[in-house]
C-alpha positions as CSV (number, residue, x, y, z in Angstrom):
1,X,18.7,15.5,15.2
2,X,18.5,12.0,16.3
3,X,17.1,9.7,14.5
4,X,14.2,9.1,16.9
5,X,13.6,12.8,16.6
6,X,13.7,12.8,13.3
7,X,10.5,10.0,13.3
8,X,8.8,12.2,16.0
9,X,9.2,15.3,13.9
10,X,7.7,12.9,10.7
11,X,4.9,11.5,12.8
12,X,3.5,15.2,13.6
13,X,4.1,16.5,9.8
14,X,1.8,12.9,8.7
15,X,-0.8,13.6,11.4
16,X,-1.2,17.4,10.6
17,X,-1.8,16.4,7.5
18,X,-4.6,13.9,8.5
19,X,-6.1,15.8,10.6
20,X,-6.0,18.6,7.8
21,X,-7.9,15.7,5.4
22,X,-4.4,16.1,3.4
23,X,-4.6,12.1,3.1
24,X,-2.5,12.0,-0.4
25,X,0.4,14.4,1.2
26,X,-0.1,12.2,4.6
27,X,1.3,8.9,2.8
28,X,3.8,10.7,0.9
29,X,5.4,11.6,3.6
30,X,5.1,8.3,5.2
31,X,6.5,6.5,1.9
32,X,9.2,9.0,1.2
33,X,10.7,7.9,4.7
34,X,11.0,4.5,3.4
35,X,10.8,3.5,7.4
36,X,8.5,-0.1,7.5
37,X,8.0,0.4,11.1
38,X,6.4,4.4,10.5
39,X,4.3,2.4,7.7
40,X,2.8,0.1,9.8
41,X,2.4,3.0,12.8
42,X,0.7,5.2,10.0
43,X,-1.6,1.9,8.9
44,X,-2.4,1.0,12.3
45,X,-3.4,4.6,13.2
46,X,-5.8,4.7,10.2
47,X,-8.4,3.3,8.6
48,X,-7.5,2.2,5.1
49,X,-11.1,2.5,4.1
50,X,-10.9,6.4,5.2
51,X,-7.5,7.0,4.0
52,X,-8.1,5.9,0.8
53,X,-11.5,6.0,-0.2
54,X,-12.6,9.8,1.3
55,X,-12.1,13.0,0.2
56,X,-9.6,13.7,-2.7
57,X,-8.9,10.7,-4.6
58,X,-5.1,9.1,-4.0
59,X,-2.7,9.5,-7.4
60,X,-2.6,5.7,-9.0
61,X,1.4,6.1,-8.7
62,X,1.1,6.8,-4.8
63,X,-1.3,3.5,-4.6
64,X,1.0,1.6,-5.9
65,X,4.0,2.7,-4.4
66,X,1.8,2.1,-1.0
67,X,1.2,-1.5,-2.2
68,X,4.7,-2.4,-3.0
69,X,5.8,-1.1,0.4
70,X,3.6,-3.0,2.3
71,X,4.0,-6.1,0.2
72,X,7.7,-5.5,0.7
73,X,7.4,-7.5,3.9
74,X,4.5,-9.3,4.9
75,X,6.1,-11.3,7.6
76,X,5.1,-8.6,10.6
77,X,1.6,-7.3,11.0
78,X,0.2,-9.2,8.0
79,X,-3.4,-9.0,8.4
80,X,-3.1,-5.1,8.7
81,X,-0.8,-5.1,5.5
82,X,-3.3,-7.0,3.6
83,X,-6.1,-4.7,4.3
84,X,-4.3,-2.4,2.8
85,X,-3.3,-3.7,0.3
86,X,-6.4,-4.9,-0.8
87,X,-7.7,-1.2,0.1
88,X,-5.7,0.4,-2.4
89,X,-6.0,-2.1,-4.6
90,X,-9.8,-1.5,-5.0
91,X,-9.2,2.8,-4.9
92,X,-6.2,2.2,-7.9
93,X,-7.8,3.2,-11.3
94,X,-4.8,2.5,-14.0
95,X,-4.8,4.3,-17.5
96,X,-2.4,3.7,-19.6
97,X,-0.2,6.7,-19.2
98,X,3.0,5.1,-17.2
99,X,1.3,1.4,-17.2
100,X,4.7,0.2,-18.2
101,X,6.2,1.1,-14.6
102,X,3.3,0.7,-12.5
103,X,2.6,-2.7,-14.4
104,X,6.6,-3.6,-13.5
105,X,5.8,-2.5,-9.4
106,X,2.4,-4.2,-9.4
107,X,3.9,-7.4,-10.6
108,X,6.3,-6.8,-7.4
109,X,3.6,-6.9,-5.2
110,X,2.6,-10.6,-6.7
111,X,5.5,-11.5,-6.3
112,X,5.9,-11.0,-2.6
113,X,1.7,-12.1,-2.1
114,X,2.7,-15.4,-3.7
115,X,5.7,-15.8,-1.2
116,X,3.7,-14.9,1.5
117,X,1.0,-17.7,0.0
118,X,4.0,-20.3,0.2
119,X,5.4,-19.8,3.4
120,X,2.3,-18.5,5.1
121,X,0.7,-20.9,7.7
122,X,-2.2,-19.0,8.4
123,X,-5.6,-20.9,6.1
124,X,-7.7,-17.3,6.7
125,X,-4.4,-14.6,5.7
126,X,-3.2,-17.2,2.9
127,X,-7.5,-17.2,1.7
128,X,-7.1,-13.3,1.6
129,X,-3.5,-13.0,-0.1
130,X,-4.5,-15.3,-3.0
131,X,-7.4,-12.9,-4.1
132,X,-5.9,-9.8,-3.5
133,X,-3.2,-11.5,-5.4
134,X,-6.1,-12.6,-8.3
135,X,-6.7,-9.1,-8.2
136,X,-3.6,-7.3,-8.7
137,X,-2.5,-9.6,-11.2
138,X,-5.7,-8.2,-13.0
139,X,-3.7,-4.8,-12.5
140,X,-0.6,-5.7,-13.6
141,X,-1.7,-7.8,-17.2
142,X,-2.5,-5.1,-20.1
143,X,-5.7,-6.5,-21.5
144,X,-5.8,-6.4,-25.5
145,X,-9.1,-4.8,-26.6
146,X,-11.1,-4.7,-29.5
């Protein structure tokens, strides 16, 4: 197979499983491909609300993953990215099972929102990348209690 057919054969699997409300298996699909362009096709064709916020929650580790994918490169389509982002930002509940790793990706994801903040000349995307970053670095800094 061809690569091309290789992304058509992907793109049916992903939307059988939205259409299935399979949302969780949908972006797993889409991740494992490690493919930026069937990302932003799959964010595009969704609404990150929906996606993330209906049915069967989404596994902290697949948030996460989904962040630091998107963050990877915010250079094309960043106003969709950040939405999402910022989307699975707000679904992510952490417990501390595995915080070491997900704190490690989650500091990833600064990092790239803070490069994006510097080279960014956009006032309104740079406005909305600082607080998602605000957020996320929430995430990613264990909080001592008691």
């Amino acid at each position: 197979l061809t690569p091309e057919q290789q992304a058509a054969m992907a793109r049916e699997r992903i939307m059988a499983y939205m259409k299935a409300g399979q949302h969780q298996e949908a972006l797993i699909e889409v991740l494992n491909r490690r493919v930026l362009s069937d990302l932003e096709w799959f964010c595009g064709a969704n609404s990150a609300e929906e996606v993330l916020s209906s049915g069967t929650p989404i596994s902290a580790k697949v948030l996460v993953v989904l962040m630091q994918q998107l963050a990877h490169d915010l250079s094309s389509e960043p106003s969709l990215k950040l939405t999402w982002i910022s989307e699975a930002a707000s679904a992510l509940e952490l417990d501390t099972e595995g915080s070491g790793p997900v704190a490690h990706l989650l500091s990833e994801v600064v990092s790239k929102l803070d490069e994006f903040n510097k080279s960014s000349t956009d006032p309104l995307l740079r406005k909305t990348s600082r607080k998602i970053c605000l957020m996320v670095k929430g995430m990613a800094t264990p909080v001592a209690v008691g």
